[in-house]
Structures are given as C-alpha cells and as structure tokens.
N, C-alpha and C positions, 0 to 999 in steps of 0.2 A: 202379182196382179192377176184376179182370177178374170175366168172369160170364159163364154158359151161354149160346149163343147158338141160337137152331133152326137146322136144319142148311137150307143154302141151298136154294133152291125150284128143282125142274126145272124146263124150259121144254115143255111139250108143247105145242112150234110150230104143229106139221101141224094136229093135233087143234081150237084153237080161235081160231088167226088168219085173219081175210078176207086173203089172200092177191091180191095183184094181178095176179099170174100166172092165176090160174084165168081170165081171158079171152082170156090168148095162144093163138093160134095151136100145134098140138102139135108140131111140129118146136122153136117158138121154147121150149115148157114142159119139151121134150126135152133142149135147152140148158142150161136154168138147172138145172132137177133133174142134169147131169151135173155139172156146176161143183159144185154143193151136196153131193151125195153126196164128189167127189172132194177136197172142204174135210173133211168129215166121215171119212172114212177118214184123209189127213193129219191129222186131228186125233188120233184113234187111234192111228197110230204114230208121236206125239212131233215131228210134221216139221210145228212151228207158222209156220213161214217161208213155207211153203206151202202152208199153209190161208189163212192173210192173204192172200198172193197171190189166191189163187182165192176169195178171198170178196171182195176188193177188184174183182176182174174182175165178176163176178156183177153187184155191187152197181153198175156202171159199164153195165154191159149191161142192165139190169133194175132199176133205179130205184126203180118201185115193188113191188120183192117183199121185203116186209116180215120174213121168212125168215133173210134173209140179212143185215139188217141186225142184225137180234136174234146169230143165229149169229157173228158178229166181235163185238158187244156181250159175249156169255156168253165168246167166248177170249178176250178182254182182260179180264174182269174175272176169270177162271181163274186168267191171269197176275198180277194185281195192278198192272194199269195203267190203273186206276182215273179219271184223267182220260181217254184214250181210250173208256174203256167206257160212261161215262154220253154221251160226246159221242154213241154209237152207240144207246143206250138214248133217247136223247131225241130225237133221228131217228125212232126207229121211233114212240116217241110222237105225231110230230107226221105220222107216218102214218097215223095209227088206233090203232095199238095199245096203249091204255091200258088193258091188262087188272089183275087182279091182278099177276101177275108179274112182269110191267117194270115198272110204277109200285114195286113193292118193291125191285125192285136198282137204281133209281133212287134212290129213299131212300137207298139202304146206299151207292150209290156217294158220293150226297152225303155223308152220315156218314164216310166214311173220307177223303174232303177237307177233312174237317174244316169243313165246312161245316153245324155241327148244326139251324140253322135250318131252310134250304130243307130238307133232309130230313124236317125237324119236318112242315112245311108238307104234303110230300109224304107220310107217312102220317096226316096229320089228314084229308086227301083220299080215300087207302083204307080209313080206316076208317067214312066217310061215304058210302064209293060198294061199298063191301064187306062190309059191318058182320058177317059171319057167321066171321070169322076173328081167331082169338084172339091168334095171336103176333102180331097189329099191337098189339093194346094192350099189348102187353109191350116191344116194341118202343119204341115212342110214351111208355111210362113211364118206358124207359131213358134214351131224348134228354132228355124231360126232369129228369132229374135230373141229367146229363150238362153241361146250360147251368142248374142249380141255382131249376130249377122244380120245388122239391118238392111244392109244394101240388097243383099239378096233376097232376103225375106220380101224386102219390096220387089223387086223383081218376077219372082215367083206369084206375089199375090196379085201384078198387073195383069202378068199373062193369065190369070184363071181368069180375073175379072174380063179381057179381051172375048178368053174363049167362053165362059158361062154367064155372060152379064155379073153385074154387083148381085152378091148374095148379101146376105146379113151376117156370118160367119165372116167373110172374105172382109166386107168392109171395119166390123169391127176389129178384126185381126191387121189389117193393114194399119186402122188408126192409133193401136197398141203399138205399130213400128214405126210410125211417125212420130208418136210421145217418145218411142226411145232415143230418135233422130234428132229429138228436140224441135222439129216442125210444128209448133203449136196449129196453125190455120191449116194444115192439110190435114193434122191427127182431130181437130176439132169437127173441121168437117165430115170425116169418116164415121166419129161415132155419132154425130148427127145423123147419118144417111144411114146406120146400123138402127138406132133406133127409130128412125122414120118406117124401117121396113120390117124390123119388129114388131111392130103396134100394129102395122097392115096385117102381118100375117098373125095377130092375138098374142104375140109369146111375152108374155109378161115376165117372166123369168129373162128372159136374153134383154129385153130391154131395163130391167133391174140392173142386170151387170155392166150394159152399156152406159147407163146414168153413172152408175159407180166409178167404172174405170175414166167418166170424162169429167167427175169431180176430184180425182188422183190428177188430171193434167192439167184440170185451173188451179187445184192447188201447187202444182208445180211451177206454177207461172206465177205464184203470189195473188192470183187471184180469190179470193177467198169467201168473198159473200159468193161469189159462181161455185165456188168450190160446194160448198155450205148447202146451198139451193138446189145441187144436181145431188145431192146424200139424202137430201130428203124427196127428190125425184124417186129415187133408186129404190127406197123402202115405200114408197108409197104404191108400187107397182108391184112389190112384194120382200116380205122382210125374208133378209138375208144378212146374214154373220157379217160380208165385207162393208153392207153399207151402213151398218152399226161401228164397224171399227173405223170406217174413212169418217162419219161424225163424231166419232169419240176422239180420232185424230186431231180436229180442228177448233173439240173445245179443252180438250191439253195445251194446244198451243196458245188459246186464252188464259189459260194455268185455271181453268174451273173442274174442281178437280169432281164434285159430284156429281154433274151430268156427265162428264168422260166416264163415269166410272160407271155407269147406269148403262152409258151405252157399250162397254167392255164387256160390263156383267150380261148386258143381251147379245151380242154375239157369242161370248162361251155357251151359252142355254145351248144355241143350234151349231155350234159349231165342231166338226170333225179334226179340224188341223189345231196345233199346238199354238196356230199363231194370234188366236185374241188373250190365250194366257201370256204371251210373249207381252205383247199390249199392257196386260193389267201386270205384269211385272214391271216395267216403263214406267208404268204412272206411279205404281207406289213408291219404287225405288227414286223419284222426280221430287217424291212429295214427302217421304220421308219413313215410310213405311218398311225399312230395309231388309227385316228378315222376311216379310211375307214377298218382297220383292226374291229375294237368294231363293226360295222355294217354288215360288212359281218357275223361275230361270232353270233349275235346277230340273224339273220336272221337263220341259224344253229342249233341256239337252241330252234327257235321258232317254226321250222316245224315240221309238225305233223305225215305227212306221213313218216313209218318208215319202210316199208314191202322190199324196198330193201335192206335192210340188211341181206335179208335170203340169196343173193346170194353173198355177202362179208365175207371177215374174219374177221370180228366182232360183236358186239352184243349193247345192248341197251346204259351200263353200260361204254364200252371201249371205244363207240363211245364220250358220253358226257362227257367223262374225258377227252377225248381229246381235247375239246371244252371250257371246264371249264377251261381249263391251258391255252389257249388260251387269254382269257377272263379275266383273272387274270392279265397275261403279259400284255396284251394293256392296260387295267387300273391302274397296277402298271407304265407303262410307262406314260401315260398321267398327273397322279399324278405329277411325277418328271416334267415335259416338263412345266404342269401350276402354279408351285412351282417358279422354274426359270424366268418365264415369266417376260420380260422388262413392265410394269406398269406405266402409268402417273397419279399419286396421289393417295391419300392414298385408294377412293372411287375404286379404279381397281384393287388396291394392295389385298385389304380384297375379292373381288371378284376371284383373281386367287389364293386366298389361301384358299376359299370357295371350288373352283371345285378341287383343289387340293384335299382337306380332301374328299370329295364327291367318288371323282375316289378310292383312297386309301381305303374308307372305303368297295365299289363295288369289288375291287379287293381281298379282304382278304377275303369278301364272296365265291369269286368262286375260290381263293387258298384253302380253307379248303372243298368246294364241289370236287376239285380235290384229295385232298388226303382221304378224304371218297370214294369215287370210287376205289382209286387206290387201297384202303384196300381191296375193295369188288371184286375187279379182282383178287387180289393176294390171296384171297381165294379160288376164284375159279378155278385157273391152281394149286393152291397147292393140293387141293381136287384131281382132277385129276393125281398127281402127275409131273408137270410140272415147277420145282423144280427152274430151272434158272429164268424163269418168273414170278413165283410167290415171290423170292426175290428181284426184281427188281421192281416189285408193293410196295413190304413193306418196299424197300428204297424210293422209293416217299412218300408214304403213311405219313413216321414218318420223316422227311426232319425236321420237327421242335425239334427231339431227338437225337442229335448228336450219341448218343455211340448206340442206338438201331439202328440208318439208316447204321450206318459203321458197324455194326454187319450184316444186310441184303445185304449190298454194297458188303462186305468181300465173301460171300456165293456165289453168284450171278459171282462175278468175279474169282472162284476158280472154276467156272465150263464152262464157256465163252471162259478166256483163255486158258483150257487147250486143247479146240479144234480149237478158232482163236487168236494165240499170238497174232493179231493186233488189239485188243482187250482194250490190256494194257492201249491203249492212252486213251479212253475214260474213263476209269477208275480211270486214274490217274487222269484226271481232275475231273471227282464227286468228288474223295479223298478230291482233292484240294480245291474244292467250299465247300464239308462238314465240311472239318476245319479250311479250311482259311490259307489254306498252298501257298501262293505263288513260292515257291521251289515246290511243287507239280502242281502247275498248269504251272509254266514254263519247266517244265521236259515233260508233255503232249504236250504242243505245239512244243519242237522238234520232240516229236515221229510221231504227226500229218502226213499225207500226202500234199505238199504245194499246189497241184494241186486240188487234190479232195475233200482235208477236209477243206477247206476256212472258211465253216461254223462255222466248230467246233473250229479252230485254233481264230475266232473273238470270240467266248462264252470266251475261256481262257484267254482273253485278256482284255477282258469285267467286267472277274471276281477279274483278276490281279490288274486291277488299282487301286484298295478301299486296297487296301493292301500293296500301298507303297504308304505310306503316311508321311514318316518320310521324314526333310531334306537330309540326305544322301541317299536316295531312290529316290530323284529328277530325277536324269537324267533317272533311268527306268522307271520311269512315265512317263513322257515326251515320252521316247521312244516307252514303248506298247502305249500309246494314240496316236500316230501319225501311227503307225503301223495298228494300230484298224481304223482310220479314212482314211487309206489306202484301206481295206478292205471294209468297211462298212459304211458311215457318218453316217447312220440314227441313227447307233448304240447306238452313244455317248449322243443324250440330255436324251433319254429313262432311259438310264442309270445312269443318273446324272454327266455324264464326260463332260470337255469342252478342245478344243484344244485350247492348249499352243498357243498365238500369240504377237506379237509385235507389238504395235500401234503407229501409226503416223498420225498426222494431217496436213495437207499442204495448203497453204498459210495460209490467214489471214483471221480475220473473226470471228475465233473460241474465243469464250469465255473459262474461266478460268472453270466455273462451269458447261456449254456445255459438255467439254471434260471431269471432273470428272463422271458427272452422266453417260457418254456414257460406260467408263470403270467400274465402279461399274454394270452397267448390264451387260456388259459382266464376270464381274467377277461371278455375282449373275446365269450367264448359264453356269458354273465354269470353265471357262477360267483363267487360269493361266496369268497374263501378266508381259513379261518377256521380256527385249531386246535382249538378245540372239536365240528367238526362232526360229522353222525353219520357220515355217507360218507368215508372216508380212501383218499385215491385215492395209490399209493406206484411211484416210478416206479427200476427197476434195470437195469444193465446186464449185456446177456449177450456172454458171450465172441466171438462170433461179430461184435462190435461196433453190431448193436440193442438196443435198448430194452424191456425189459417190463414189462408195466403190469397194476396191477389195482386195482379198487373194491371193497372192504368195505364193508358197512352193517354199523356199528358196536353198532348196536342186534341185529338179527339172529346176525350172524355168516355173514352170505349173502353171495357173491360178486356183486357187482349188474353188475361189466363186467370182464375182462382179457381181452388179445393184447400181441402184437409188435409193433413195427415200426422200421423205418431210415431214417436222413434225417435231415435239419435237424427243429429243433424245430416249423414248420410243421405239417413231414409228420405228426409222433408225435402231436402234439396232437388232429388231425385222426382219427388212428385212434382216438385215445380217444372222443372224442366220435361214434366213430360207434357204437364197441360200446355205449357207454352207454345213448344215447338208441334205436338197436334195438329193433326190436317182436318178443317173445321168443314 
C-alpha cells in the first residue's frame, strides 16, 4: 500500500558537524575543501564516476572529516544504492555524527533493505534523543504497521497526534493502521481527515494517495461502487501507477478484461516497481494468456531492486508469495493446455507431453515455494497478534491437509464474518474447493455479487466442473461450462475443461478418418461432442483447399469463434481452439 512520504531531509553538513578537519593545519584544510568542493561541482554536472573518485580520495586522505563521509553517503543513497549508503551513513556514525539526519537516512536506508526492525530500532532512538520532530512518529507508525504492529503503530501515532496536533502524514498513516486493524469507521475517517488537510494545504499528490489507499479499504469491505469512486478521485487529483492499478483491480474482478488491461498497461508507462507487471501477469494468466503471463512473473522474480517496498504494505516474503502462486498457476495451466494439445504423430505427441511434464513439474516447485511463504507470513501477523491474517496464511499454507486447512479456514471466517456478513460467499467457496463440495461451491456463487464478483463467481465454476462428472450431473456440466465460457474462455483449456459442441462437416470431400481424428482432438481438449449442444461448431471447405470453421451459440445466435486454416487435422483443430478460447 503506497503512501506519502516527507520529502527527504537535507544535510546542512558545514552548519552543524564537529568536523575533524577544523584542526588541520590550513594548507592541509585547503586540500580537503578542494577535493570536496570539486566532488560537489561533479556532482552538479552528473559526472557521479567522479565525485566517488574524489570523495573516495578525500575520505583516504582525511579519515576523520566527517563531510565527506556523509557526502558519498547522500550520492549513494541519490542513486539507490542503498547498501553502500548506510555502509557510509554508519561510518560517519561511529564518527560522531549521530545527529538528526543520519540517524534518519540510516533508518530509511535500513527500511529499503528491507530490514524493517533495525530501522524500527533506529527511529525508536530518534525519537527519544529528538523528541521535537514529527515525521518520526509517522515514520515509526509506518514500520510498524509494515512488520503488522498495529497496536503500537497506533499508539505511537496518538501520542504525535497529542503532541503535534493531526498532520496529514500522521492521519493518513494512522488510517493505513486501522485498515490493517480492520476498523473500517476509524481507518475511513482518517484518511477523510488526511485528505481534508491535504487539499488545504494544495498537495495533490498526498491526497491522490489518500483517495487510493481509501479506495483499497471500501474495497476491502466489498464496497465497491465507493471503492470504484475514490480510484477515480485518486487519478483525478493526479495520475499515479497505484490508482491505475486499484481501477484495474476492480474491473478484473468484473472479469472486463480490456479496460483492466488499459488501465495495467498505464500504470507500467509510469511505474518504477515490478508490481503493475505483477498485475498484468494476474490478468493474463486469469484470462488465459499463460506464457505472456510465465514471463512477466518471471521478470518479477528476477528483479533485484527491492528498496521500494519500504513505501508499500508489504515486505520481502508477501511480495514473493504472491508471485510464486502466480507462477504456479501459469504452469499448472500450460501443463494442461500442452497435455491437450492437437499433435501430428507420434514424434509431436511425446514432445507435448514432454513440456507438459516440464511445466507441471515447474509448477509444483513454486506451489510449495508459495505455501512456505504463506507459512512464514502467517507467523508473522500471528506473532503480532493479527489473528484473522495469520489464519488465512495457514489455510494456504496447508491447502494440501484437508482437516488442518478447514480448521484454519474455520478461524479466519468466524472473525471476518462476524464484522463483513459478505464475507460468507468467499468462504463458502474455499469450503467448497477444500472438500470438493459442489453444493458448497454452487451455494457461493448465488451469494456472489453478479456484477462485481465475475471474478469469483468464474473460480466457483471453475472448481464445479471436475465435480460433476457423473452421467446424471450432465446437464450441470454443460451448464456451468457454458456459463464459465460466458464469462471467461481463457478459463476453460488452463483448467482442463472443453465446451460441449456439436459437429458438422459440410459438403463433401471429408474423409471418413479426417473427420475422426478431427473429433478425437477436440475430444482430447475435452470437448464433450454431443448433438444437442448449445455451441455448433460446423467445419467447410474452401476452394482454395482450407478449412473454415465457425462456432454458434445456439442459444444466442452469436458467433462465439470462426477462421481458416490448412493442414492436417492437427493443424485446423488447433486454430479452432485458439479462436475460441481467445480473450475477446
């Protein structure tokens, strides 16, 4: 969750550091001040190769001038090289200079190593040895809520508020520890009172963020048209990456998959962090897009830089679990997708049940990298007492122990719904996917909203299908899988489902064994074929000697897929099923 930050602190060196130089000899002070100045000009015209140089010299020549160490300290952490800059920051420390200012970009440098403790530590320090400065206890409210010390965190941000009245920092920050409190009416009024005081004082930017982070907490309350309303507050006051991806959020969960992707696609333009490619990996792999999905994901896990996470709601461990499941899904999907695949001879056949096994065996990697994580989070909001979250971690976590996960499910939603009845829906569907309760998972999708949860109401549909698989369960097969391929196509090959279709071949031409193998693959991308069905998929030939194809929905009267194509029954089949299942 991002959030306003004060803008970083100058260092007026000269002004108030004991300085070790001031007993050198003035030839030798003549020295150092040329070297410093001539780091400071390189630093001015961009020629940072050569301010290092000349501050590495200085610092080697002069030892104790505390100046210069600070000076390499502030251009490393300019650049965001963050481990060098505290190494330089903690130097000048153990030189003396524990003023204000380093001891704060010491914090922050720890904070963007993700090291939220010792930073914790280190503004617990400044605000004991500094007490007269506000944005530490905002600061110090953030970390903690960051490593899921809300109590504290509130605590800490009372007493600034006591001692410095309500800032805009403070309240916003407070109302970010009530959302994690789950206090909706105390976190709502905070960032109300953040952004009231925002707009008094012009900052458009902090009240962008404030709109944003207070459309993250209607959406967490299922409110959704408020959710919806305060994304377009957020950008309206100024575009920003999060409140492009909190609206892209909310028309995924409509399952519209072109405007989410529009608005993905504009927070990547401006965005620094990995996490709207994280996003547009999410939708594709939702929608069926699996390898551009594996690639983005892949791209995610391979960046290095991690320092923006100090100013998000999350941390090393939540981010890459969220990435791992990620990762899991698009290779669990691709597996099924090259399983299925239409093959011309045997030499293609052993080739796509190669990258099948391949994928599947990639995938179960980073399913069990996700439930190690989720273990390790769900210790860590338990630790802090964060009781609902930390069950909802250890039902991920043990997803492969039935009676332990519905023991953690159970917890988790006896504290959920008793403050959002609407709640229940998602509930009942875990229920449902934990046991394999099809009456559980069709009881969820009434409760569903049909507008806003599109999302969720295709997962339960998703999960339905493999569960009626009896002749007498026919027609609700049929039925959720035409229902699911209403919402979603991408859905169904990931999944291993195939819609139900009716085939016919028109005029003449077609061979006896043509038309078997064509139907064997589509049976093999598990297509049901059935003369009743509602989709009629009718296959002709055109004079030019391809194939043209097209899908009716018999119901409708809508074209759901046609094209061309030439080649062996492989090939045609193959194009069929791609127009089909296409994210339109």
């Amino acid at each position: 969750m991002t959030r306003a930050r004060p803008a970083l602190l100058a260092a007026p060196l000269l002004a108030f550091l004991v300085l070790a130089s001031a007993t050198l000899p003035a030839q030798t002070t003549s020295e150092l001040d040329s070297l410093y100045d001539r780091a400071q000009e390189a630093i001015q015209q961009k020629n940072y190769e050569t301010a290092v140089k000349l501050l590495t010299e200085a610092k080697a020549k002069f030892p104790g001038a505390t100046k210069v160490t600070l000076a390499l300290a502030d251009l490393y952490y300019d650049k965001e090289l963050n481990s060098l800059a505290l190494e330089e920051y903690r130097e000048a420390e153990r030189k003396g200079a524990a003023d204000f200012t380093t001891l704060t970009q010491i914090s922050r440098c720890y904070g963007k190593l993700n090291r939220e403790k010792t930073s914790i530590e280190y503004l617990e320090r400044i605000i004991e040895t500094y007490p007269e400065t506000s944005s530490t206890y905002d600061d110090l409210g953030w970390m903690c809520f960051k490593t899921h010390q809300l109590e504290k965190g509130e605590k800490i941000l009372l007493k600034g508020i006591e001692r410095f009245g309500l800032e805009m920092g403070m309240a916003m920050t407070l109302g970010t520890v009530y959302s994690g409190m789950n206090r909706y009416g105390l976190s709502r009024e905070y960032y109300l009172k953040a952004i009231e005081k925002s707009l008094a004082a012009g900052d458009r930017t902090f009240a962008a963020i404030a709109y944003y982070n207070l459309s993250l907490l209607e959406g967490n309350f299922y409110n959704n048209n408020s959710a919806l309303r305060y994304t377009d507050e957020s950008l309206a006051m100024e575009e920003r990456p999060s409140g492009h991806l909190a609206r892209g959020e909310l028309l995924q969960a409509r399952m519209e998959f072109r405007p989410a992707l529009e608005e993905y696609e504009k927070a990547r333009a401006a965005d620094s962090t990995p996490l709207s490619r994280l996003n547009l990996a999410i939708l594709h792999q939702e929608f069926g897009n699996l390898e551009l999905a594996r690639r983005y994901g892949e791209e995610v896990l391979a960046a290095k830089d991690l320092a923006w996470m100090m100013y998000y709601g999350t941390d090393i461990t939540r981010h890459f679990k969220d990435v791992h499941e990620l990762l899991a899904d698009a290779h669990e999907g691709l597996a099924r997708v090259a399983a299925a695949l239409p093959t011309a001879g045997p030499l293609e056949r052993i080739s796509a049940l190669f990258s099948a096994l391949r994928h599947w065996v990639i995938s179960r990697f980073h399913r069990q990298r996700f439930r190690i994580a989720s273990l390790e989070v769900g210790k860590a909001y338990l630790a802090e007492g964060s009781f609902e979250e930390a069950y909802l971690q250890f039902y991920s976590a043990n997803a492969g122990y039935a009676e332990v996960a519905a023991k953690y499910l159970a917890l988790s939603r006896a504290l959920e719904t008793a403050r959002t009845p609407h709640a229940e829906a998602f509930y009942l569907q875990e229920e449902g996917i934990l046991r394999g309760s099809a009456e559980l998972l069709e009881r969820s999708i009434a409760e569903f909203d049909r507008f806003w949860e599109k999302e969720a109401i295709a997962e339960s549909l998703r999960r339905l299908v493999p569960l009626l698989g009896s002749a007498s369960d026919a027609p609700r097969r049929r039925e959720a899988i035409e229902r699911l391929f209403e919402i979603n196509p991408g859905a169904l090959p990931q999944a291993g489902i195939g819609l139900p279709l009716a085939v016919s071949f028109e005029g003449r031409g077609w061979g006896g064994r043509e038309k078997r193998l064509m139907c064997r693959y589509l049976r093999r991308a598990h297509s049901e074929i059935v003369e009743d069905a509602r989709h009629a998929l009718g296959f002709a030939r055109e004079p030019n000697g391809g194939v043209r194809f097209s899908i009716v929905d018999g119901k409708t009267g809508r074209v759901a897929a046609q094209g061309s194509a030439r080649g062996a029954a492989s090939r045609i089949v193959r194009a069929v099923l791609d127009e089909l299942y296409a994210v339109q």
